[in-house]
Backbone as CSV, one residue per row, in Angstrom:
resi,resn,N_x,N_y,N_z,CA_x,CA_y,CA_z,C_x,C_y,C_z
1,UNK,5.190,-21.191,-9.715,5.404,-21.011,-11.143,6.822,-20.495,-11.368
2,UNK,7.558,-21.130,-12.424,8.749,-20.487,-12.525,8.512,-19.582,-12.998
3,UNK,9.815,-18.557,-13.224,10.133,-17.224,-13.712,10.584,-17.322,-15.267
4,UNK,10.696,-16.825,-16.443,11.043,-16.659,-17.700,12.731,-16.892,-17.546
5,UNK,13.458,-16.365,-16.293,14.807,-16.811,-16.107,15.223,-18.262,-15.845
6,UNK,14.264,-18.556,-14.749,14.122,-20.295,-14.558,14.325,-21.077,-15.664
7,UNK,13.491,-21.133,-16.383,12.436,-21.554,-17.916,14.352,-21.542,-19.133
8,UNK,14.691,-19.919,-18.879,15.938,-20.134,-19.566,16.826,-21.000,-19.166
9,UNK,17.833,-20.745,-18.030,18.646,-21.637,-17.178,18.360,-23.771,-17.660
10,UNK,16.999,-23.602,-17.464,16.863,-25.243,-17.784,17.514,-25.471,-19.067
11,UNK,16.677,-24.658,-19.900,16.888,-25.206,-21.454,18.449,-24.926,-22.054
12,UNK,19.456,-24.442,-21.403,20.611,-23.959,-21.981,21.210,-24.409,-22.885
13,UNK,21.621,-25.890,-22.541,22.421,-26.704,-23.649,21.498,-27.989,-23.807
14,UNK,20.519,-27.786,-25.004,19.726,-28.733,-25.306,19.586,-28.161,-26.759
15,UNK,18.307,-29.071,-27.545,17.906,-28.582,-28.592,17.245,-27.472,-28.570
16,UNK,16.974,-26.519,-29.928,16.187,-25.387,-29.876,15.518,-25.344,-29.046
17,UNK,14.811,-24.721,-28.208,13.847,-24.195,-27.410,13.611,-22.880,-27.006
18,UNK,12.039,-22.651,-27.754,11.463,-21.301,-27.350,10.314,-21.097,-27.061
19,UNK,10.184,-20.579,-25.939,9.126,-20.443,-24.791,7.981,-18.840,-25.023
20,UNK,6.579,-19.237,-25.476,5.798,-18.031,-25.884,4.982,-17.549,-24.544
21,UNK,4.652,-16.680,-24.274,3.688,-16.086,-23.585,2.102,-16.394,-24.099
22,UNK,1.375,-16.138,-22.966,0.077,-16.175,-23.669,-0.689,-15.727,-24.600
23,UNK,0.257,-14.591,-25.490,-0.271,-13.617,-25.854,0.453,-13.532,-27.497
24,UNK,1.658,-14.776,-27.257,2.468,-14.961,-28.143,4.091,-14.391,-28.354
25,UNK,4.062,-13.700,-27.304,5.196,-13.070,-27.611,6.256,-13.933,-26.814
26,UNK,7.501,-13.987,-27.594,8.702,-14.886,-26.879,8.944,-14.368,-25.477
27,UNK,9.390,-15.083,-24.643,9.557,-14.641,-23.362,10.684,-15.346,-22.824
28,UNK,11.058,-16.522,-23.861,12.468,-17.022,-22.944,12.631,-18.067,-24.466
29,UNK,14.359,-18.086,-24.737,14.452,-19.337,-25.467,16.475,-19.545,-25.179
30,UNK,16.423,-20.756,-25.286,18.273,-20.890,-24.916,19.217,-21.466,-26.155
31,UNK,20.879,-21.256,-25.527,20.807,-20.869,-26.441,20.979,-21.707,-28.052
32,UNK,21.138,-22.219,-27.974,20.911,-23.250,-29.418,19.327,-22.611,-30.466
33,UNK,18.489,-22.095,-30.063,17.382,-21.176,-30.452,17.945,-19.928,-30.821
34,UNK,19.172,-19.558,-29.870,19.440,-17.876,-30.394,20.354,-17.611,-31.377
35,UNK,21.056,-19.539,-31.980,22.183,-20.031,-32.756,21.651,-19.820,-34.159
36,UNK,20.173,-20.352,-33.325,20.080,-20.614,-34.802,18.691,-19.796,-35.743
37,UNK,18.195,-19.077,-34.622,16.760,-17.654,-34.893,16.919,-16.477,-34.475
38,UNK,18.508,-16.238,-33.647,18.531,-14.879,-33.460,17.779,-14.684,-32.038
39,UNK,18.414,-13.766,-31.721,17.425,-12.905,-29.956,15.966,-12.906,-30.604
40,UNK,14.709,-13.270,-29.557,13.641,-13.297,-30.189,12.791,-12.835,-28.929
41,UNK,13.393,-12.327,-28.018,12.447,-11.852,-26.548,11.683,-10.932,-27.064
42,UNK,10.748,-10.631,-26.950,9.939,-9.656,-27.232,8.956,-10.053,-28.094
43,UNK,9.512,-10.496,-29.550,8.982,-10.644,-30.577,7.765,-11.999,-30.674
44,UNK,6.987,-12.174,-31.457,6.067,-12.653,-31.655,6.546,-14.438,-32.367
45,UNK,6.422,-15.240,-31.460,6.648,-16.503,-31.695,6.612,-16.612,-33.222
46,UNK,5.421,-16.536,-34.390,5.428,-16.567,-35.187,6.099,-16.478,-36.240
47,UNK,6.453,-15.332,-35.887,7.733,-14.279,-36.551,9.155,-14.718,-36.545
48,UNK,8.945,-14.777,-35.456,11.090,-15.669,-34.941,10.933,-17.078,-36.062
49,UNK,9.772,-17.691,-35.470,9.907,-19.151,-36.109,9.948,-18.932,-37.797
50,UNK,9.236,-18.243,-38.233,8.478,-17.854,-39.365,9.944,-17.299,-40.060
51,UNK,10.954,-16.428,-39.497,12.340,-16.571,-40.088,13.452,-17.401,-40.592
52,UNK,13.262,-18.417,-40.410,13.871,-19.551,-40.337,13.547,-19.464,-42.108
53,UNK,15.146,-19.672,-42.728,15.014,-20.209,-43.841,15.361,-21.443,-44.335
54,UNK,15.000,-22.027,-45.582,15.106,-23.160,-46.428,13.906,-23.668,-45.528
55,UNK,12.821,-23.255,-44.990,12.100,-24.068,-44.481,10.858,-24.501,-44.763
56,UNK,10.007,-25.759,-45.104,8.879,-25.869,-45.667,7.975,-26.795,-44.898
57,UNK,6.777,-26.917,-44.726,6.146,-27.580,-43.619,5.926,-26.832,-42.063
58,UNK,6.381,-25.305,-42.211,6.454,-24.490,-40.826,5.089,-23.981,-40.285
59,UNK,4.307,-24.695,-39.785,2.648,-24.439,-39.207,2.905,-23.200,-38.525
60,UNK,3.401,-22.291,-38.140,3.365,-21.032,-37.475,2.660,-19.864,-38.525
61,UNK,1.828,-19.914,-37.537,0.951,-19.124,-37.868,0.711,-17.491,-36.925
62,UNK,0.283,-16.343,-37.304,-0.352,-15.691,-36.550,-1.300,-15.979,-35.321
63,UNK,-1.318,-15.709,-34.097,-2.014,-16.441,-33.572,-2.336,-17.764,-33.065
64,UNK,-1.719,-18.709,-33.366,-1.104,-20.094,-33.631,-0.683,-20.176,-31.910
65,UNK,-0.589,-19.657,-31.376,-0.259,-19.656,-29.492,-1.494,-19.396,-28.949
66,UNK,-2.156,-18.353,-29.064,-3.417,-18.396,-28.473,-4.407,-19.618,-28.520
67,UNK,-4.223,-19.719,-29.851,-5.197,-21.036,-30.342,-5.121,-22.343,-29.510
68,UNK,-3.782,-22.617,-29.739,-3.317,-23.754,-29.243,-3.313,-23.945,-27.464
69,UNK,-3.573,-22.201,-26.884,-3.769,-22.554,-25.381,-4.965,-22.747,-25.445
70,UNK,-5.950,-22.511,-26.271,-7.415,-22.178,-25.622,-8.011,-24.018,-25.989
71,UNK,-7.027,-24.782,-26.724,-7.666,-26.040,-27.224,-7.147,-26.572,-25.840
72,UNK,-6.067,-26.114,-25.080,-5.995,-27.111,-24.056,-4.665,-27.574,-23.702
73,UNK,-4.423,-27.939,-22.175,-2.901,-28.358,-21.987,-2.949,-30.232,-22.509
74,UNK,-3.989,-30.708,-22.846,-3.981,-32.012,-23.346,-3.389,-32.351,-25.117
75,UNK,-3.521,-30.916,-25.526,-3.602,-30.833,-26.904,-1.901,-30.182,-27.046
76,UNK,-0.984,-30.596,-28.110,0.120,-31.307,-28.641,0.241,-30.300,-30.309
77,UNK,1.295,-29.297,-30.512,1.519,-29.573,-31.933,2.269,-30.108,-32.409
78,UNK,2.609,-30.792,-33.034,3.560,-31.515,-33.835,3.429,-31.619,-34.991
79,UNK,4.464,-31.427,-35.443,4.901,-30.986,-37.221,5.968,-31.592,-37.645
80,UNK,6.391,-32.004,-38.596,7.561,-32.528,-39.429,7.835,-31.193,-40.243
81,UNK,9.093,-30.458,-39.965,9.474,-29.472,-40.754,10.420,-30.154,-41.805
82,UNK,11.194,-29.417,-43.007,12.558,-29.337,-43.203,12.813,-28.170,-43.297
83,UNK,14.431,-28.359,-42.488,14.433,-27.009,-41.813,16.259,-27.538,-43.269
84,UNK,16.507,-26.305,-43.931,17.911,-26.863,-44.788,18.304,-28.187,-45.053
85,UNK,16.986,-28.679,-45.628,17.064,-29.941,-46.428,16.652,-31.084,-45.306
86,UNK,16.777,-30.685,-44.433,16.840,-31.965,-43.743,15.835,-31.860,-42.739
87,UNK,15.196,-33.180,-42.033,14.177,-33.530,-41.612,13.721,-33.057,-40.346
88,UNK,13.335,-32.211,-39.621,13.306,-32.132,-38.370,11.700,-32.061,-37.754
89,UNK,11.363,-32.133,-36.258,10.010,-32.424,-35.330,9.626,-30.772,-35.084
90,UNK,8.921,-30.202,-35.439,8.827,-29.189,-33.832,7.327,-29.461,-33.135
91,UNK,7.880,-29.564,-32.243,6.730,-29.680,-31.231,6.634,-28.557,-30.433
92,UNK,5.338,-28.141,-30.262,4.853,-26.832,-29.314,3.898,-27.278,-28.347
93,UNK,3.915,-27.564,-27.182,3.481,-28.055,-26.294,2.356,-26.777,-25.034
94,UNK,1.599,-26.633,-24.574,0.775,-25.618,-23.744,1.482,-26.127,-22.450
95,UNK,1.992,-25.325,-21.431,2.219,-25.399,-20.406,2.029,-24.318,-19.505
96,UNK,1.202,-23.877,-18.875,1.182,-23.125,-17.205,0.609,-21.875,-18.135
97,UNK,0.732,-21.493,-19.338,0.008,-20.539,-19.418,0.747,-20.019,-20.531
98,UNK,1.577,-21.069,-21.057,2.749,-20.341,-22.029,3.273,-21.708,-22.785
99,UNK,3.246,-21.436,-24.092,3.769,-22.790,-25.010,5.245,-22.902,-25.388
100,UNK,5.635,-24.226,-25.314,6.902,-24.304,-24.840,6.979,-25.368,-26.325
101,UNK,7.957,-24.712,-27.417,8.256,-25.119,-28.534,9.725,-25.607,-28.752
102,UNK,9.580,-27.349,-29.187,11.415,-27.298,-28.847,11.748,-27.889,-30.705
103,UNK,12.576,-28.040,-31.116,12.856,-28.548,-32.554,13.918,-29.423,-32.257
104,UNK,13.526,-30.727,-33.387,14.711,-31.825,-32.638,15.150,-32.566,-34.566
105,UNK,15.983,-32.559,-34.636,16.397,-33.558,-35.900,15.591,-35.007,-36.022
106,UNK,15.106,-34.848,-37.082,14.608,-36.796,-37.625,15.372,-37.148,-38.681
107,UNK,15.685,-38.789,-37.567,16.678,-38.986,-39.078,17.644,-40.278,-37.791
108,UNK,18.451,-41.436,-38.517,18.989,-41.931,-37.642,19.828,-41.265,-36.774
109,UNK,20.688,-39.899,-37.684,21.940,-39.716,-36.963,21.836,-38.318,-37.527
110,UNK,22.377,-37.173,-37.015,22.168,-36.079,-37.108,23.469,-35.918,-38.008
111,UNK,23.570,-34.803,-38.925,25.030,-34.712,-39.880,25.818,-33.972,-38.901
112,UNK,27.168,-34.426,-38.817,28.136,-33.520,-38.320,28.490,-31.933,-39.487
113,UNK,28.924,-31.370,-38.235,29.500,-30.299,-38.845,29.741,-30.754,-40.508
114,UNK,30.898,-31.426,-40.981,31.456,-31.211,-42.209,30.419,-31.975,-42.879
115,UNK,29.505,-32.607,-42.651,28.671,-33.628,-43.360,27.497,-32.781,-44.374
116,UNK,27.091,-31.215,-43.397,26.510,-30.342,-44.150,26.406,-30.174,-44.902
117,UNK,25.264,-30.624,-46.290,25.416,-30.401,-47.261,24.930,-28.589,-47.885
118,UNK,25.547,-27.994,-48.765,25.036,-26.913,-49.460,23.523,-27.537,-50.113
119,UNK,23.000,-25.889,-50.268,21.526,-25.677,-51.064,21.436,-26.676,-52.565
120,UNK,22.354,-26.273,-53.237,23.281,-26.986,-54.663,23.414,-28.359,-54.173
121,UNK,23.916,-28.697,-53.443,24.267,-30.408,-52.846,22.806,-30.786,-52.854
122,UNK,21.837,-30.488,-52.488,21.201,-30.907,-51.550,19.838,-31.349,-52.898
123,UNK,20.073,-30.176,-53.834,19.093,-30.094,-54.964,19.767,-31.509,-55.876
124,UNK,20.939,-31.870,-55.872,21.431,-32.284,-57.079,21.090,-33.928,-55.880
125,UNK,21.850,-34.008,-54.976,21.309,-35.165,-54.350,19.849,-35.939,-54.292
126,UNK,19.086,-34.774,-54.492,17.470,-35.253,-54.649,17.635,-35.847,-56.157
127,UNK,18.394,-35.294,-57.374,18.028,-35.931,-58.313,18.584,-37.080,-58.432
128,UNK,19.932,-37.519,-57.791,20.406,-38.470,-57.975,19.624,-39.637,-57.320
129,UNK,18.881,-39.034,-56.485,18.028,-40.617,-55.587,16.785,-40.946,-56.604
130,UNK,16.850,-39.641,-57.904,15.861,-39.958,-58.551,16.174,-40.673,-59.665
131,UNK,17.503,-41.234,-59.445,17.954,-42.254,-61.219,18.689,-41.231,-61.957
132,UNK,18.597,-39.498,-61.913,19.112,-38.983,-62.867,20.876,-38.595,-63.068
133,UNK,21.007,-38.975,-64.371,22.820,-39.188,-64.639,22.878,-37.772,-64.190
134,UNK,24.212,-37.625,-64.216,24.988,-36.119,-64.475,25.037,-35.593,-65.421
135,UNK,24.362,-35.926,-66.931,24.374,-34.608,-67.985,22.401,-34.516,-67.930
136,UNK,21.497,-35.222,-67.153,20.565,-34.564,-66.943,20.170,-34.472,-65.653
137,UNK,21.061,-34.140,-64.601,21.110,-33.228,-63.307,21.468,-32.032,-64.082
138,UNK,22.626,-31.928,-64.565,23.356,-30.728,-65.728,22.199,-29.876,-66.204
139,UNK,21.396,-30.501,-66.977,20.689,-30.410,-67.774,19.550,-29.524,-67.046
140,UNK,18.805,-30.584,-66.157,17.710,-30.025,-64.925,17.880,-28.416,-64.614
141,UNK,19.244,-28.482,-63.966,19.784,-27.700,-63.033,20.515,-26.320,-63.777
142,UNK,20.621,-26.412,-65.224,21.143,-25.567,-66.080,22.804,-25.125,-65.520
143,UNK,22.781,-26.436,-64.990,24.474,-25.876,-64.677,25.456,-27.221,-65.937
144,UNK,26.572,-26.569,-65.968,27.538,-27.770,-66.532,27.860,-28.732,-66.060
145,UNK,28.356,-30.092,-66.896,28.399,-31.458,-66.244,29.791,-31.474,-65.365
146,UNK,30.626,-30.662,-65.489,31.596,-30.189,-64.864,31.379,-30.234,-63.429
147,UNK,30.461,-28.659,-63.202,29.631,-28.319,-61.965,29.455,-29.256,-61.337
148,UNK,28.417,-30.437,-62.069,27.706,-31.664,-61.356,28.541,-32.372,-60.449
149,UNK,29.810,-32.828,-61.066,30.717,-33.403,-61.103,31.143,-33.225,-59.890
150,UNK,31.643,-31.719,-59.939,33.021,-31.378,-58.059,31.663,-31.152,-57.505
151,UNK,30.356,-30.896,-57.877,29.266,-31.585,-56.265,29.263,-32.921,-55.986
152,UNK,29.572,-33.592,-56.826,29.134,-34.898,-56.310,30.591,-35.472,-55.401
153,UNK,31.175,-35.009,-56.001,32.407,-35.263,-55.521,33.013,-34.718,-53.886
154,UNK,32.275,-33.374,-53.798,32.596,-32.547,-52.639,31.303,-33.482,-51.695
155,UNK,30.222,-34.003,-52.188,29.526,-34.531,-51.299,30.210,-35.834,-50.951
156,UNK,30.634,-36.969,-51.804,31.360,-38.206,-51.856,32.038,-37.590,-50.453
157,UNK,32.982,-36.541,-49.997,34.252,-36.346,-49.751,33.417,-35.744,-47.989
158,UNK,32.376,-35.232,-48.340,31.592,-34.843,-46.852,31.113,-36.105,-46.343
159,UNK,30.551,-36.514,-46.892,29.780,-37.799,-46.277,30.606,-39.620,-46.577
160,UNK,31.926,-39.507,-46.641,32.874,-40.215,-46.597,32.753,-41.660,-47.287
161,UNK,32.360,-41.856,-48.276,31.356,-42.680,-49.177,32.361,-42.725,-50.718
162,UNK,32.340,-43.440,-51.186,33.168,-43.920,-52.418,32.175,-43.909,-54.395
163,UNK,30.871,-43.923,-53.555,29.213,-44.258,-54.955,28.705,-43.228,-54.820
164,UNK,27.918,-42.895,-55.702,26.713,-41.884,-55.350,25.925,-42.579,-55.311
165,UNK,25.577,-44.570,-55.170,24.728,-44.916,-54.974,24.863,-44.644,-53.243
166,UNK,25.703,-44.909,-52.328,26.599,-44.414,-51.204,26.275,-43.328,-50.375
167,UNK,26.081,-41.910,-51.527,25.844,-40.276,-51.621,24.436,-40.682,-50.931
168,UNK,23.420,-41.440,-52.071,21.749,-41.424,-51.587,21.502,-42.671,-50.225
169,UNK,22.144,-43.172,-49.965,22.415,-43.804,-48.748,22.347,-43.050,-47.660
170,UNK,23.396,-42.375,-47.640,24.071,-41.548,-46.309,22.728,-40.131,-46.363
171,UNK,22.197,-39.914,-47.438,21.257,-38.511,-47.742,19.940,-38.887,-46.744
172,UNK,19.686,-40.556,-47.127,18.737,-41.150,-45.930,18.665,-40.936,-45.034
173,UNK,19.992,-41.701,-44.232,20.479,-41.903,-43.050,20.412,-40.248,-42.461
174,UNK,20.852,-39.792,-43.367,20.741,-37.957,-42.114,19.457,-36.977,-42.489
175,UNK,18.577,-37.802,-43.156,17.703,-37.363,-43.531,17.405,-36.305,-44.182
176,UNK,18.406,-36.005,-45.095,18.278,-35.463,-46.245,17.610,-35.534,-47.438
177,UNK,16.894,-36.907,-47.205,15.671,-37.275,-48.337,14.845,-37.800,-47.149
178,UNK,13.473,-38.093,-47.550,12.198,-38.485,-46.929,12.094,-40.409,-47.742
């Protein structure tokens, strides 16, 4: 059986990954997990995961590790989160006595650094895939058509696109809409 150091060393430069004890408590995660949930040794899988903001669809539950060992190393969680707008897997898997949870982006192509859209981007982009102009995004959003405007524009300028028919294109593609 490996060691909780082993378990780290593998996962170093990969996607999130964090490794629970039987009992639930974190016991190893590398570091792209500590990038992006903070040191979580000790603490209760739940909890680390359960920090994660802008996030909706997050099955972590209390207890949610025990459960999932006692159903079995045949048995699989898998979830579709969005984790800051955008689409991601986590899977928590039972292994040797300890569940091994990794989070991976869905979506063709993951956004680069500058492609990141803001909270504001991300709200006003949903309306635009919904037909709505810029004086009722404005409107929606109780901001000015002004406002609307240098977002759409700062997004045009992230995601290197000329339309905002373009904007809801590229929002696809990185899975910024469903």
């Amino acid at each position: 059986m490996l060691s909780p150091d082993s378990y780290q060393n593998m996962f170093d430069n990969s996607r999130p990954v964090v490794i629970a004890g039987s009992e639930g408590n974190v016991i190893a995660q590398n570091k792209s997990a500590k990038r992006l949930l903070g040191s979580g040794t000790g603490k209760y899988c739940w909890d680390l995961m359960g920090s994660l903001e802008n996030t909706d669809n997050l099955p972590c539950r209390e207890g949610c590790v025990v459960k999932l060992l006692s159903v079995g190393k045949d048995y699989t969680l898998n979830a579709e989160i969005k984790l800051g707008g955008q689409r991601n897997q986590l899977s928590c898997v039972p292994v040797s006595g300890m569940v091994v949870c990794t989070l991976s982006h869905v979506g063709n192509d993951a956004p680069k650094a500058w492609q990141i859209l803001s909270p504001r981007e991300q709200d006003i982009l949903t309306l635009l895939a919904e037909g709505q102009t810029t004086s009722s995004v404005a409107a929606h959003l109780g901001l000015s058509q002004s406002t609307v405007r240098t977002h759409v524009e700062r997004m045009r300028s992230k995601l290197s696109v000329a339309t905002r028919a373009a904007i809801v294109a590229e929002g696809f593609r990185l899975g910024y809409l469903d």
